[in-house]
C-alpha positions as CSV (number, residue, x, y, z in Angstrom):
1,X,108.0,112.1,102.1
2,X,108.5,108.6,103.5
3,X,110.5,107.6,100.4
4,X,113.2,110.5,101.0
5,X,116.0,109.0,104.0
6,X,116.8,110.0,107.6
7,X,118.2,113.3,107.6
8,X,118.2,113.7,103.9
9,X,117.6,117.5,102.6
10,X,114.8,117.9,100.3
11,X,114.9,120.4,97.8
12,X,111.2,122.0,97.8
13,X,110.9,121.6,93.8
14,X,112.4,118.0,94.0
15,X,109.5,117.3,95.8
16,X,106.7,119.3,94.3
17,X,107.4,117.7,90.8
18,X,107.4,114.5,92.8
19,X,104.2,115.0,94.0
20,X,103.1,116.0,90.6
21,X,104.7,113.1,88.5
22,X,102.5,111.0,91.4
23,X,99.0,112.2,91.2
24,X,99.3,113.6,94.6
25,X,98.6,116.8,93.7
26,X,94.9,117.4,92.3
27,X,93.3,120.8,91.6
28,X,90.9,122.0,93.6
29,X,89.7,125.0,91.0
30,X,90.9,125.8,87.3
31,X,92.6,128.9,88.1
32,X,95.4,127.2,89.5
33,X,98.7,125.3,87.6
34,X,99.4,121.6,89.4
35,X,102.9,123.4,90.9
36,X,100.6,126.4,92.6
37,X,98.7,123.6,94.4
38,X,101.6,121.5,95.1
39,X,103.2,125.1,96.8
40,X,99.9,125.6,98.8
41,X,100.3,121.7,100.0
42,X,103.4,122.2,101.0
43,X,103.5,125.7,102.4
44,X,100.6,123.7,104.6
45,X,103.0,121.1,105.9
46,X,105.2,123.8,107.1
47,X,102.8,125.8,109.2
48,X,101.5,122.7,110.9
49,X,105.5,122.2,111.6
50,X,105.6,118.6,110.0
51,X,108.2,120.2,107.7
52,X,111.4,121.6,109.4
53,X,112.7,124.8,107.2
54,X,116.5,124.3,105.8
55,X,117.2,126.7,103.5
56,X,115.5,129.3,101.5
57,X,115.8,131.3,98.5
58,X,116.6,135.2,97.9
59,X,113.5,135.8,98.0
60,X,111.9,134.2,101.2
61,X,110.2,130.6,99.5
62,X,111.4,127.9,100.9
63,X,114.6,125.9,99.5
64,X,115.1,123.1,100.9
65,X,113.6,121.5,103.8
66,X,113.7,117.9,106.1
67,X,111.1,115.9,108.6
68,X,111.8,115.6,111.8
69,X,113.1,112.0,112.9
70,X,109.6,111.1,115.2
71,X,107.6,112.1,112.3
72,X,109.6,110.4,109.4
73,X,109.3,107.3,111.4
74,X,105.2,107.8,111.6
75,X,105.2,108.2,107.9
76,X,107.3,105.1,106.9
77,X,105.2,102.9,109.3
78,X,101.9,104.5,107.9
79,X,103.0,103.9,104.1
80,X,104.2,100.7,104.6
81,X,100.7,99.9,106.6
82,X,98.5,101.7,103.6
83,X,100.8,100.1,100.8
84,X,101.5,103.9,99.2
85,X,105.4,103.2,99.2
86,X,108.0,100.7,101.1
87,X,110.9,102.2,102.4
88,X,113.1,99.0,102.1
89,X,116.1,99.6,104.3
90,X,113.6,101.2,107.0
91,X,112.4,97.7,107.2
92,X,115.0,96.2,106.6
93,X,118.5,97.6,107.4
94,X,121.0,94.7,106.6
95,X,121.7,94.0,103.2
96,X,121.4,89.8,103.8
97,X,117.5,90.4,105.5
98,X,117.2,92.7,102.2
99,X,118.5,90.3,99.9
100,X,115.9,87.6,101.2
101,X,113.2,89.5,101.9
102,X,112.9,92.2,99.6
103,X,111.6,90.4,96.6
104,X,108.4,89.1,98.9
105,X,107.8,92.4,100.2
106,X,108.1,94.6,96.7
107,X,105.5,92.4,95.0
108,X,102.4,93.8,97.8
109,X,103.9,97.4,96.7
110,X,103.7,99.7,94.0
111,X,106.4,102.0,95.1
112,X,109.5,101.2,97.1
113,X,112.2,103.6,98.2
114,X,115.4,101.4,97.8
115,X,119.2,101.4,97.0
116,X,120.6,100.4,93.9
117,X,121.8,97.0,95.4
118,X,118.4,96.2,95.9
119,X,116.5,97.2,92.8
120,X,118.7,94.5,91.2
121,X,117.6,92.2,93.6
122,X,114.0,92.5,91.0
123,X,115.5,89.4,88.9
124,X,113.9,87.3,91.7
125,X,110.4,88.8,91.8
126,X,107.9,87.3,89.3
127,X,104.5,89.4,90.7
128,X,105.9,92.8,91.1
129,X,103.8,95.4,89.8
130,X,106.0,98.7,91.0
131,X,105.6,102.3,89.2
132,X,107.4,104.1,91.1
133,X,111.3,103.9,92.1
134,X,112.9,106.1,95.3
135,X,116.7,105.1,94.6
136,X,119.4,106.1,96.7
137,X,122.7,105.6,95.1
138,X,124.8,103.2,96.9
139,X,129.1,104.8,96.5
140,X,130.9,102.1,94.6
141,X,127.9,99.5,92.8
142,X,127.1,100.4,89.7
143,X,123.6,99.1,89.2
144,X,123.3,98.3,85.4
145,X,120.2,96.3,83.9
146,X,118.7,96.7,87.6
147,X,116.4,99.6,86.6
148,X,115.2,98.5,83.5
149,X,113.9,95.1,84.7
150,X,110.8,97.0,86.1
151,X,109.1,97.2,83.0
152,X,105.8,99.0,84.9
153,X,108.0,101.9,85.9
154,X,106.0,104.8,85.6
155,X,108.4,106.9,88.0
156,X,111.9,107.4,88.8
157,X,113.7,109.6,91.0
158,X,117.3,109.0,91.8
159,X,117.9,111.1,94.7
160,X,121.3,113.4,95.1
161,X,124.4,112.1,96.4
162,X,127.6,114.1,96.0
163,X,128.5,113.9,92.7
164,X,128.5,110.8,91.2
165,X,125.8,108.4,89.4
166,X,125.5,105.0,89.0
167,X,123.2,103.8,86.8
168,X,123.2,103.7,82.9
169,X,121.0,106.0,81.8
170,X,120.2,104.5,78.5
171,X,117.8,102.1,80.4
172,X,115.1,103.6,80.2
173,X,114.5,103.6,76.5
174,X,113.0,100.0,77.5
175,X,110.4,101.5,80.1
176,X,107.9,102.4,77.9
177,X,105.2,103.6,80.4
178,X,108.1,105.4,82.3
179,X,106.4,109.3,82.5
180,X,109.0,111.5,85.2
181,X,112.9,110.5,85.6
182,X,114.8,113.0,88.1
183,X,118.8,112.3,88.3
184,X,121.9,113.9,89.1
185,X,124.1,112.8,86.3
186,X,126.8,114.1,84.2
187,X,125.4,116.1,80.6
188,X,128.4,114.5,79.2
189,X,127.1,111.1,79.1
190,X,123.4,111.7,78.6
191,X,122.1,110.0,75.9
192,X,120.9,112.8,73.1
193,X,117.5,110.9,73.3
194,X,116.6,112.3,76.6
């Protein structure tokens, strides 16, 4: 949860299939499916109130949820600390400290929680070994060839932001290890392959 920004509503299946796509999730007996446990995880998070309730459905699950601000901060610090994900503009906030220091810091990290600015910032890291990709659309760049330079992508999750995309979606046809992609783009100019 340290990947998703400040104040940024996450939808409860976003995040389960998240987890999943990870190899967070594990079962703990065969009569389960992967998105039962992910639910049980989750519904866990809420009743030790590290998970604030947003929304929820018709029928009483859970919708939609956020981390309080105090916690969210815990989590970055801890995931940056354990190397389970860098939340780049956490650690760095301007966009000159990013473009300098990003490519050092990515290479220690396999999965990095970035803007689309700086996953094209990748042209100057030799040693990076990232699987996994948080983006957050940045309004107005259009990051194309950025995502397909990571050719150890395993995951990638382009998180909501109104209604527009920025990246070319027929990139990933050159991640060949690439497993989960989650985005919010247009059917209209989805390649037929995906």
């Amino acid at each position: 949860m340290a990947g998703f920004p400040e104040d940024y509503e996450i939808r409860v299946s976003e995040l389960i299939h998240l987890w999943i796509a990870e190899g967070i999730v594990t079962l703990s007996n065969g009569s389960k499916r992967l998105e039962e446990e992910a639910e049980d995880c989750f519904d866990d998070l809420v009743e030790r109130s590290l998970v604030l309730v947003i929304n929820r459905k018709s029928n009483g699950k859970i919708k939609s949820c956020s981390i309080h601000d105090i916690v969210r901060e815990f989590l970055v610090r801890q995931a940056a600390k354990e190397k389970v994900i860098l939340s780049v503009m956490d650690y760095l906030p301007t966009p000159i400290l990013r473009s300098h220091f990003v490519p050092h810091l990515i290479k220690d990290h396999h999965s990095i929680c970035a803007n689309s600015y700086d996953l094209h910032l990748k042209d100057y890291v030799h040693s990076s070994d990232i699987h996994t990709i948080i983006c957050i659309p940045k309004k107005g760049y259009r990051s194309v060839g950025s995502v397909e330079k990571f050719s150890s992508l395993k995951v990638l999750h382009v998180l909501r932001r109104s209604n527009y995309w920025d990246w070319e979606p027929g990139q990933v046809f050159d991640l060949i290890h690439l497993t989960y992609i989650a985005s919010n783009i247009p059917n209209s100019i989805v390649p037929s392959a995906i």
